[in-house]
BALUM-488119 format. One record per residue (C-alpha): chain; y, x negated, z; residue in three letters. Coordinates in steps of 0.02 Angstrom, whole numbers. Each point is the difference from the previous one (the first is absolute). Example, Ala and Ser with C-alpha at 12.3 -4.5 7.8 and 13.67 -1.06 7.14 Angstrom:
2
<node "A" <-225 -615 390> "ala"> <node "A" <172 -69 -33> "ser"> 
***
This chain:
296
<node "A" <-3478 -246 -856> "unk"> <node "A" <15 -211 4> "unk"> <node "A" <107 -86 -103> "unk"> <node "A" <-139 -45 -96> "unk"> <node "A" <-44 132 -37> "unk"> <node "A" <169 62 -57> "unk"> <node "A" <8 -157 -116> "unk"> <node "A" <-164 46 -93> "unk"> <node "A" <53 183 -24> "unk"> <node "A" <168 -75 -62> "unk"> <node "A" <-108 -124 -113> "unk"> <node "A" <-73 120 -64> "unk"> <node "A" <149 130 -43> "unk"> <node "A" <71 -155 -89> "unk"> <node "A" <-138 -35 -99> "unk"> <node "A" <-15 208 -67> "unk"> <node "A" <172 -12 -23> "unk"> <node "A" <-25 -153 -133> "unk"> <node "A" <-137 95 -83> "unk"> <node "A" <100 161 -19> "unk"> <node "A" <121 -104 -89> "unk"> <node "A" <-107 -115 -108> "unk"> <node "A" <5 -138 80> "unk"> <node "A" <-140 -90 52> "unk"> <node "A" <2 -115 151> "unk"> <node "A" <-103 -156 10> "unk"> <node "A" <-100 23 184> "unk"> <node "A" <-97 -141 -9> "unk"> <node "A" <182 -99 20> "unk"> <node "A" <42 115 155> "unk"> <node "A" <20 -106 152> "unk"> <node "A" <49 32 171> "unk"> <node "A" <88 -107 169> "unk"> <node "A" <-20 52 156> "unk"> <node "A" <126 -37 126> "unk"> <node "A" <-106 22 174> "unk"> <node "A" <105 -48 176> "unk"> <node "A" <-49 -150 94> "unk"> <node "A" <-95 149 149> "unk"> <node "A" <-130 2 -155> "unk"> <node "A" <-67 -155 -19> "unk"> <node "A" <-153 53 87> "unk"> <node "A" <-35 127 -97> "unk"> <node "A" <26 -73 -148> "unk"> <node "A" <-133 -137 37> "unk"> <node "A" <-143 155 9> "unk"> <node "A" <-109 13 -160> "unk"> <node "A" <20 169 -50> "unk"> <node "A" <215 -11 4> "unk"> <node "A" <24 -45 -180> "unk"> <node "A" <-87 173 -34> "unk"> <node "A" <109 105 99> "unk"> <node "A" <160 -81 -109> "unk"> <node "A" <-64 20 -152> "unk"> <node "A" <37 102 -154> "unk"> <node "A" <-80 88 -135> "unk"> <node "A" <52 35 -188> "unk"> <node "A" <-64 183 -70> "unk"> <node "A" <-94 -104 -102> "unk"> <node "A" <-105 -74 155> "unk"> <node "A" <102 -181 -18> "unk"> <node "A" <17 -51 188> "unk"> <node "A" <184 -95 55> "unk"> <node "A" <-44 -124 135> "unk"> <node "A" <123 -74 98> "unk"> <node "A" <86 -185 -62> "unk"> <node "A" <63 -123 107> "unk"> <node "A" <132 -51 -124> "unk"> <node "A" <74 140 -134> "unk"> <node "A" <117 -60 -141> "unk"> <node "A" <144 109 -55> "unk"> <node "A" <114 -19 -122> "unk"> <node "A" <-25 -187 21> "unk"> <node "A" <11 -4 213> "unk"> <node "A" <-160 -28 92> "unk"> <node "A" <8 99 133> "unk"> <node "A" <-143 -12 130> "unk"> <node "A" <-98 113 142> "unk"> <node "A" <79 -132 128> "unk"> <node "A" <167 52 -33> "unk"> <node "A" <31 -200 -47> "unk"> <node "A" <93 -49 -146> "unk"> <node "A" <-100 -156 12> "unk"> <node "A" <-111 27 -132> "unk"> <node "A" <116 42 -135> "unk"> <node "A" <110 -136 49> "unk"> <node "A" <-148 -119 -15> "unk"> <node "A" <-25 83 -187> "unk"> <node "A" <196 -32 -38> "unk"> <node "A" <-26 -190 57> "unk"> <node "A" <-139 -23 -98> "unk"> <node "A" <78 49 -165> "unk"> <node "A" <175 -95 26> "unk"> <node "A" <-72 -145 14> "unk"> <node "A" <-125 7 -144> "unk"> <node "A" <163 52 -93> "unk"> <node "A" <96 -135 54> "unk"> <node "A" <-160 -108 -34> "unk"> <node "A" <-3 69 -186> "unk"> <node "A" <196 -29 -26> "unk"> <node "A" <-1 -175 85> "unk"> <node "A" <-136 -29 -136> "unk"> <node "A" <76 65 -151> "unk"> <node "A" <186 -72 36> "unk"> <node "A" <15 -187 36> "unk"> <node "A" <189 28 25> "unk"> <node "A" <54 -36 162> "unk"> <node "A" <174 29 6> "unk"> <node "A" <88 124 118> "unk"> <node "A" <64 119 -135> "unk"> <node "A" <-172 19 -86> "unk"> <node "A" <-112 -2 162> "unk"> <node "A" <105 128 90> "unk"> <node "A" <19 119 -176> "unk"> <node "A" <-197 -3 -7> "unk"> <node "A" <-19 8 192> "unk"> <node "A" <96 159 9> "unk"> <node "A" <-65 89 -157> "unk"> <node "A" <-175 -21 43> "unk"> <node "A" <-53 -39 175> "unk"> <node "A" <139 38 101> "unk"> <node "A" <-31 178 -89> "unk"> <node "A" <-154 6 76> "unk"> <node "A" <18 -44 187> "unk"> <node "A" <119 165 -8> "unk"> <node "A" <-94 157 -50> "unk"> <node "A" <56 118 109> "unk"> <node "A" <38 -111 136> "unk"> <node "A" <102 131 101> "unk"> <node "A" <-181 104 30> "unk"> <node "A" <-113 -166 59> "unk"> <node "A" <163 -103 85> "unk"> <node "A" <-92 -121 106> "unk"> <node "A" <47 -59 194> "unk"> <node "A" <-120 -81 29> "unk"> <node "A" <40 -202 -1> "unk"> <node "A" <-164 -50 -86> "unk"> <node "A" <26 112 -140> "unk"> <node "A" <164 -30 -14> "unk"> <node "A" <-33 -167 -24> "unk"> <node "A" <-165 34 -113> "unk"> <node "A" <135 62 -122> "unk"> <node "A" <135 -116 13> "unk"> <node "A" <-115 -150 -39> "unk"> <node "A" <-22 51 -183> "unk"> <node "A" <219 -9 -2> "unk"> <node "A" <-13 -175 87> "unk"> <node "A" <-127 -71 -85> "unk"> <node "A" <65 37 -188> "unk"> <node "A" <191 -32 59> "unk"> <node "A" <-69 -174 34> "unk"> <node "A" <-53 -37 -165> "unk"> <node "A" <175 13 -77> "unk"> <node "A" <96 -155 -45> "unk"> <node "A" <78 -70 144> "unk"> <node "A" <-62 111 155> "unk"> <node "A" <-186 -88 30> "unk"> <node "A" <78 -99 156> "unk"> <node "A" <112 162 73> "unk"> <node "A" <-104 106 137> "unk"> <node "A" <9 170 -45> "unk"> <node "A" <162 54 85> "unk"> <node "A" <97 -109 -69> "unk"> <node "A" <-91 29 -165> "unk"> <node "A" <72 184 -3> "unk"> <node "A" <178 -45 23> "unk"> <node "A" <4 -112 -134> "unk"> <node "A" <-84 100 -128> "unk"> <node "A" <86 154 86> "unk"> <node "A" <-137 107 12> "unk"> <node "A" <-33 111 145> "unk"> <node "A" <-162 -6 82> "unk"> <node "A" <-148 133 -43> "unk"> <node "A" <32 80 179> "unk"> <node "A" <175 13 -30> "unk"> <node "A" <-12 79 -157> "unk"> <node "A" <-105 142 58> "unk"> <node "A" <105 33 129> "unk"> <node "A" <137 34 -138> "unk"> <node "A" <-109 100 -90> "unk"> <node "A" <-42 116 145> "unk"> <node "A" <203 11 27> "unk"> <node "A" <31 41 -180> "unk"> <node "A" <-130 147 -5> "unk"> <node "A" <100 80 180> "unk"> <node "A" <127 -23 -80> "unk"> <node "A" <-63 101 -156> "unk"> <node "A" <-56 146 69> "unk"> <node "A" <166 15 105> "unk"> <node "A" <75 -12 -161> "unk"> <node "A" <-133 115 -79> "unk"> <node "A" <-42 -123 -125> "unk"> <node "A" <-182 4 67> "unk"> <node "A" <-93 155 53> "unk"> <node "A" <-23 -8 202> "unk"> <node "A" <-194 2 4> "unk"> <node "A" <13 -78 199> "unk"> <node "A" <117 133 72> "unk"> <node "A" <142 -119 38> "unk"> <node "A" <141 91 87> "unk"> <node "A" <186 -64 11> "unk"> <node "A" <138 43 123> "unk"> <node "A" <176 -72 -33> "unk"> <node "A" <97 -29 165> "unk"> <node "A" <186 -22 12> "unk"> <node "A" <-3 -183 84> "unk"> <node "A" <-164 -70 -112> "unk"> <node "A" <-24 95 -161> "unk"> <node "A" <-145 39 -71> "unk"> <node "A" <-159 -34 91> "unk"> <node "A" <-181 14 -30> "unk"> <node "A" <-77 118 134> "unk"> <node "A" <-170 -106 77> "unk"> <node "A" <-113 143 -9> "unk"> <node "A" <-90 26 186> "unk"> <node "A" <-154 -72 83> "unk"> <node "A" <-133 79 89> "unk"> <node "A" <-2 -103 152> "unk"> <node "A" <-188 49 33> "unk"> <node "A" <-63 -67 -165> "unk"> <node "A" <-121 -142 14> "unk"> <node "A" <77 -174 -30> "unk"> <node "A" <-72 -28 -173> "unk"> <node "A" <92 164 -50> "unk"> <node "A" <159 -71 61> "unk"> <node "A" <-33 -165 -58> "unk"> <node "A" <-14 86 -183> "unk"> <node "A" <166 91 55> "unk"> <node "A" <111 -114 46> "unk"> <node "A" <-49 -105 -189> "unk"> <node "A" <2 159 -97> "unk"> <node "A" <103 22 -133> "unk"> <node "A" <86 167 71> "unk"> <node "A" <59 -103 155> "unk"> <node "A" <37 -197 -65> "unk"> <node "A" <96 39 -143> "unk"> <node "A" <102 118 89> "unk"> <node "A" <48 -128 142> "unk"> <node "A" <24 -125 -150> "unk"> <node "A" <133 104 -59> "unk"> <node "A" <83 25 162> "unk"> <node "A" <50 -166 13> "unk"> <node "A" <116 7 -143> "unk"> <node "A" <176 31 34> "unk"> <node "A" <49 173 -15> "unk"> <node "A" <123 -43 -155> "unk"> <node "A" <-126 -59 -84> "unk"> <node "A" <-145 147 36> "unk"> <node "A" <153 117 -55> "unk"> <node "A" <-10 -85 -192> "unk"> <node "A" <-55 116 -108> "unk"> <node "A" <-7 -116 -184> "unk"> <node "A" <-166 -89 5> "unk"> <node "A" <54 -146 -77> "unk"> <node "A" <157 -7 106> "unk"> <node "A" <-118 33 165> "unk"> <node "A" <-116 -141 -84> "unk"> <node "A" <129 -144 -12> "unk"> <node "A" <53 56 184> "unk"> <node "A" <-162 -1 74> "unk"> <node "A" <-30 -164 -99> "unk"> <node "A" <147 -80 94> "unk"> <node "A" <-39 79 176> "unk"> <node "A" <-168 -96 -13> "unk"> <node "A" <68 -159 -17> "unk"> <node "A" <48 3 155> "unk"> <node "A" <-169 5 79> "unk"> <node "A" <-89 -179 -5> "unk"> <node "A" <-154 38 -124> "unk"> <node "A" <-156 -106 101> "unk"> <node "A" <-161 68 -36> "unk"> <node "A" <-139 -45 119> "unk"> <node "A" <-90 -167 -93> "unk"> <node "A" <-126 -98 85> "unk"> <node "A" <54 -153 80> "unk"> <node "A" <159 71 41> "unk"> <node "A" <71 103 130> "unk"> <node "A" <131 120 -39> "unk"> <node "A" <116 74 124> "unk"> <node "A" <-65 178 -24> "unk"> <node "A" <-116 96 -111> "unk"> <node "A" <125 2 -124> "unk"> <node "A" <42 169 -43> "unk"> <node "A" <175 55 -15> "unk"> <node "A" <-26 114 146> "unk"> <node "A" <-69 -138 132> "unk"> <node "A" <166 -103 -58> "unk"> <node "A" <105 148 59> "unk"> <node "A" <-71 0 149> "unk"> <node "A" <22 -196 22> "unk"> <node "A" <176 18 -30> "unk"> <node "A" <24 154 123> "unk"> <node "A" <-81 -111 142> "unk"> <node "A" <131 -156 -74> "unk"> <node "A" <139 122 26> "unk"> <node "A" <-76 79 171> "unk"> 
***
């Protein structure tokens, strides 16, 4: 039996199962993603392949496949990109910040930085540690809604955006998310966070407690490595490698908080801008590996 197959019969026992218990699903909302390998593309161009992925309700309502699927506020699309839902998160940061730069003429740094955290900063997060970008044009698709509202506080129009951060001490958006992904390791090692990703931990004698990377097929197609190597499961776990082992051993979150805060600072924080060319790509784990090469 395909796997589509087994997805309609599965539809279909979900659906009976709602109706047994009185509650009625809305079908006509159903939608469906397909996820096909790169080897496909072919046969995905043929005019009868949207019919052989797609669904049907008991009640005749057929499920097409979407390119882009929204979930509990993540876009997640058929490309296995997070470009689209980034593009979505862009889009309403900066009308927000276009609203609250309306509404409040105040420019000063205590006001602008209350309202830019409350209400667009807030944004530019959702679930960051799923969608994580690495790639350098995203990043940076993201970062200009930070730089351009920084620059309309009091006092910071004629800083460039580096220097902009360390005087209003903010951390860039790439750093942050980075911290966020080390916080939720650190969570489910701490079971303070169920561990949906299967992360496994080994504690050795010489460097603590370690974050096991979890294998690769070598024989997988590059795309599927590609999407390895920036998946959640494997960055976040190398992320929190880097930490000293007296610090991954912290089990207090706000004492592991002001710890990691501190260990961070000592990472230069230079998020790729255009016009200017950083040493690396920025992330806490490409400045590791600058300093091991210093030291080698």
């Amino acid at each position: 039996m395909s796997s589509v197959e087994l997805l309609q019969d599965d539809l279909n026992i979900v659906i009976e199962w709602s109706r047994v218990n009185n509650m009625e699903l809305h079908e006509q909302k159903f939608e469906v993603v397909n996820y096909p390998l790169n080897g496909s593309k072919a046969l995905r161009e043929l005019p009868f392949y949207p019919e052989t992925v797609e669904y049907t309700t008991p009640k005749g309502h057929a499920i097409s496949p979407q390119e882009t699927v929204r979930d509990l506020g993540v876009y997640v699309s058929s490309s296995r990109s997070w470009g689209p839902h980034i593009e979505k998160t862009v889009q309403g940061a900066r009308k927000m910040a276009a609203w609250t730069l309306s509404v409040f003429r105040d420019r000063s740094q205590v006001v602008m930085l209350t309202l830019y955290k409350s209400m667009v900063r807030s944004k530019l997060e959702y679930c960051c540690p799923v969608w994580n970008p690495t790639k350098v044009t995203e990043i940076q698709k993201l970062e200009t809604v930070q730089r351009s509202f920084t620059r309309k506080i009091s006092g910071c129009r004629d800083l460039q955006y580096w220097d902009r951060l360390k005087k209003l001490k903010l951390m860039s958006l790439q750093r942050r998310r980075e911290r966020y992904s080390i916080i939720h390791v650190w969570k489910i090692l701490n079971e303070h966070a169920p561990n949906d990703t299967g992360f496994e931990f080994k504690s050795h004698q010489r460097h603590g407690i370690k974050a096991e990377i979890p294998a690769m097929n070598k024989s997988a197609q590059l795309s599927v490595r590609t999407d390895y190597d920036n998946s959640f499961r494997v960055r976040a776990a190398q992320l929190f490698n880097v930490l000293p082992s007296e610090l991954r051993s912290i089990t207090l979150l706000d004492s592991f908080k002001v710890g990691l805060g501190r260990f961070m600072e000592q990472y230069p924080d230079t998020p790729p801008v255009p016009g200017y060319t950083p040493t690396n790509d920025n992330s806490m784990l490409s400045w590791r590996r600058t300093h091991s090469m210093q030291l080698s």
